[in-house]
N, C-alpha and C positions, 0 to 999 in steps of 0.2 A: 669250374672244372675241379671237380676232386681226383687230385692225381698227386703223386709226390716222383722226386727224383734225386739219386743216391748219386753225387758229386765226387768226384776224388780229384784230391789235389796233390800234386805228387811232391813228396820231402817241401813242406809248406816254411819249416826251418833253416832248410841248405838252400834252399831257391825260391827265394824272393826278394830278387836285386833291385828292381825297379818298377814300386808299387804294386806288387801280383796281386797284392789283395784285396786291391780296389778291382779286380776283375772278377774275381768272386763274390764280391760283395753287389757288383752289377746282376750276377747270373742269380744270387740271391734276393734282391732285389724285386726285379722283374719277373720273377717266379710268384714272391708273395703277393704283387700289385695284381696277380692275378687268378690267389685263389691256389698255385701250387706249393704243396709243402717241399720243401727242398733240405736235403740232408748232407752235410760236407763231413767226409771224411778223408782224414790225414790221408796222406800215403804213403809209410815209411818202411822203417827195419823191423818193425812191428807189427806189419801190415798182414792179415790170415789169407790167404789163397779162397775161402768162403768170402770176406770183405772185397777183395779183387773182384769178385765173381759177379758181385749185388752193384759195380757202377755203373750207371746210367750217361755219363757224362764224366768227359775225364778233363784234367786241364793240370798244365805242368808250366813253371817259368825258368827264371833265368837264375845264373849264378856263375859265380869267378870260375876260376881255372880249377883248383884244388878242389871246390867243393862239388866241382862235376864228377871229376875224380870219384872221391868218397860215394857220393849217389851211385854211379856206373856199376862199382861194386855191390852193390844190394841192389839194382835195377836190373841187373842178367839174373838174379836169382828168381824175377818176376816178369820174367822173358813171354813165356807160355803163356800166364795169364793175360797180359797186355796187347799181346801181340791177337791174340784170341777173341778181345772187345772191339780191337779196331774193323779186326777182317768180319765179323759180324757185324759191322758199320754204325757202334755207338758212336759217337761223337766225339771231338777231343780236340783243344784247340792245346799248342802245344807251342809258347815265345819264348825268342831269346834263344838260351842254354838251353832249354828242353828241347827242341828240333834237332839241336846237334846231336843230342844221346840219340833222338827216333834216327838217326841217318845211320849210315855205316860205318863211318868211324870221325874222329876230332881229335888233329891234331893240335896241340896247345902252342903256344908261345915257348916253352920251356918243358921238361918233363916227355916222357912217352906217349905213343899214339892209346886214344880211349876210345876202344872197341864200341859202338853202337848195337842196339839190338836190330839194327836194317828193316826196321818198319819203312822210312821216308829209301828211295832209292837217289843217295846224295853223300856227299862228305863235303865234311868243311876243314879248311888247315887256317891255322893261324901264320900270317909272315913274319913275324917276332916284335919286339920289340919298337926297331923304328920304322915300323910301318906304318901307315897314315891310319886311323881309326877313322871305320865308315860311322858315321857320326852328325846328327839333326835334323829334321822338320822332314816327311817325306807323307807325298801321295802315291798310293797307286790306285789300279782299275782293277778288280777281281777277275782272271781270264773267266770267259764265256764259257761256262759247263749250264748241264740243264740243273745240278745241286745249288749251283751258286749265282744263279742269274738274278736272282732278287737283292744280288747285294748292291751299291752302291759304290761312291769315290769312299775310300776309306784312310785315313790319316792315322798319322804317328809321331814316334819320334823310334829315330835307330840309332845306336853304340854300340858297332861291336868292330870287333880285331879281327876276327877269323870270315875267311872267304867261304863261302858256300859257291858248291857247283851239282847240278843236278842231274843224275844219269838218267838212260833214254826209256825208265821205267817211271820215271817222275813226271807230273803237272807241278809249275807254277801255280800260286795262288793269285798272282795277278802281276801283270806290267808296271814297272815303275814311270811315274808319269814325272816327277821331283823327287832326288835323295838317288840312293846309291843302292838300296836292295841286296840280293845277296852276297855279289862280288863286284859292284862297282864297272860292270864291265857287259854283261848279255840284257839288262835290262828285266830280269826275271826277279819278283820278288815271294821268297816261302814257296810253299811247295803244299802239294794236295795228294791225298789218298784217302778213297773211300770217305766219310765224313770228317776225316779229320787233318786238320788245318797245320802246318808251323808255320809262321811267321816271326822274324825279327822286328815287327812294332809292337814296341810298347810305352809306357809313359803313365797310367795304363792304358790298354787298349782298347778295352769293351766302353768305358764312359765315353767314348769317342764316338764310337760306332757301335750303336746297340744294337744297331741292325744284325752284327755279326753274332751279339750275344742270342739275338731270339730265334739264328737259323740255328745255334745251338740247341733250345731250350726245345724247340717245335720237332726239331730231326732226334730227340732225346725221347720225348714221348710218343713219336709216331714208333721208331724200335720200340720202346717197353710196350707199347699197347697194341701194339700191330694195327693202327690203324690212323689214316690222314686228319692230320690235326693241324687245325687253324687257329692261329691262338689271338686272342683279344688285342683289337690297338691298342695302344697307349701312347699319352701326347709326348711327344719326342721334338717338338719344334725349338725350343731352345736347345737342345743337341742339333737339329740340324744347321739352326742360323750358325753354333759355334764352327761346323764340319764348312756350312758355305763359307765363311770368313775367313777359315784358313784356307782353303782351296783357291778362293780369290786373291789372298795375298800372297 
């Protein structure tokens, strides 16, 4: 397949708490084992409104309090363009801290409420300080859409403080089956719109489940090239005995 695809990875400096770049490095990976050239570019304070323009695939992670903060302000400045790839249904898996910017707003532990760009229809509050952190080993099921029926049990790990709750514009990404999902409480874990994903698993996420990395890679190239793409197996059995073994345990 000669094709390439133009990666953005959002503030790859401020946001990446909990190995993001092993999820990149799946998307690149799996890209090259099959012949596509794959292109990562930064996404930052630097970032041109032309370079916005040209991603193919977007992917954003997590970060502390503060450094959401600092992002949020140069993220509303790239409001228009962002908001512009999704609703054209480029792709864009978006863990952790980065969901909470796509919602409508995050309130922290401490510090003022951090306006969202209202991509995902959800907010998350943090309950401060002694509140329980939803925290270890979690499965869930991908909810049944026709985009996402090919996915599978998919596994994680989740740490975070702040509750997510999802308004009646939002999909779940899928039912918690183990672990505690967005707020420990409806059973709903991440949230969907149009091709693109947030989720709270990570650890990272994609070597887990590559599965989710190639509905990325395949829904990337079907948008640039306008046309249904099947993309090559590849042996993934020792990723799955790892996904059955946690599932079982």
């Amino acid at each position: 397949m000669n094709s390439q695809l133009t990666i953005g990875w959002l503030y790859p400096q401020l946001m990446s708490t909990y190995g993001d770049r092993g999820n990149i490095q799946v998307l690149q990976k799996r890209c090259e084992w099959r012949g596509i050239k794959s292109v990562i570019v930064p996404i930052d304070q630097s970032t041109s409104t032309s370079q916005l323009q040209s991603i193919d695939l977007l992917f954003g992670g997590g970060a502390q309090d503060r450094e959401q903060e600092i992002v949020m302000q140069d993220l509303h400045k790239k409001k228009k363009e962002i908001m512009s790839l999704i609703e054209n249904d480029v792709p864009a898996l978006f863990v952790c801290g980065a969901p909470q910017l796509m919602g409508k707003y995050y309130e922290p532990a401490e510090g003022k409420r951090i306006e969202g760009l209202g991509i995902f229809d959800m907010f998350t509050k943090h309950l401060g300080t002694d509140a329980d952190r939803l925290i270890g080993n979690i499965i869930v099921e991908p909810v049944l859409r026709s985009s996402f029926s090919v996915l599978h049990s998919v596994v994680g790990f989740e740490n975070h403080g702040g509750r997510t709750y999802l308004g009646d514009g939002a999909a779940p990404f899928a039912k918690v089956i183990k672990g505690f999902g967005n707020n420990g409480e409806d059973g709903t874990e991440g949230v969907v719109y149009k091709n693109a994903i947030g989720t709270y698993l990570h650890g990272p996420l994609l070597p887990k489940n590559p599965q989710i990395a190639d509905f990325m890679i395949e829904k990337a190239l079907e948008i640039k090239y306008k046309k249904k793409i099947i993309l090559k197996q590849l042996d993934d059995s020792l990723e799955q005995k790892a996904n059955d073994f946690i599932v079982s345990r």
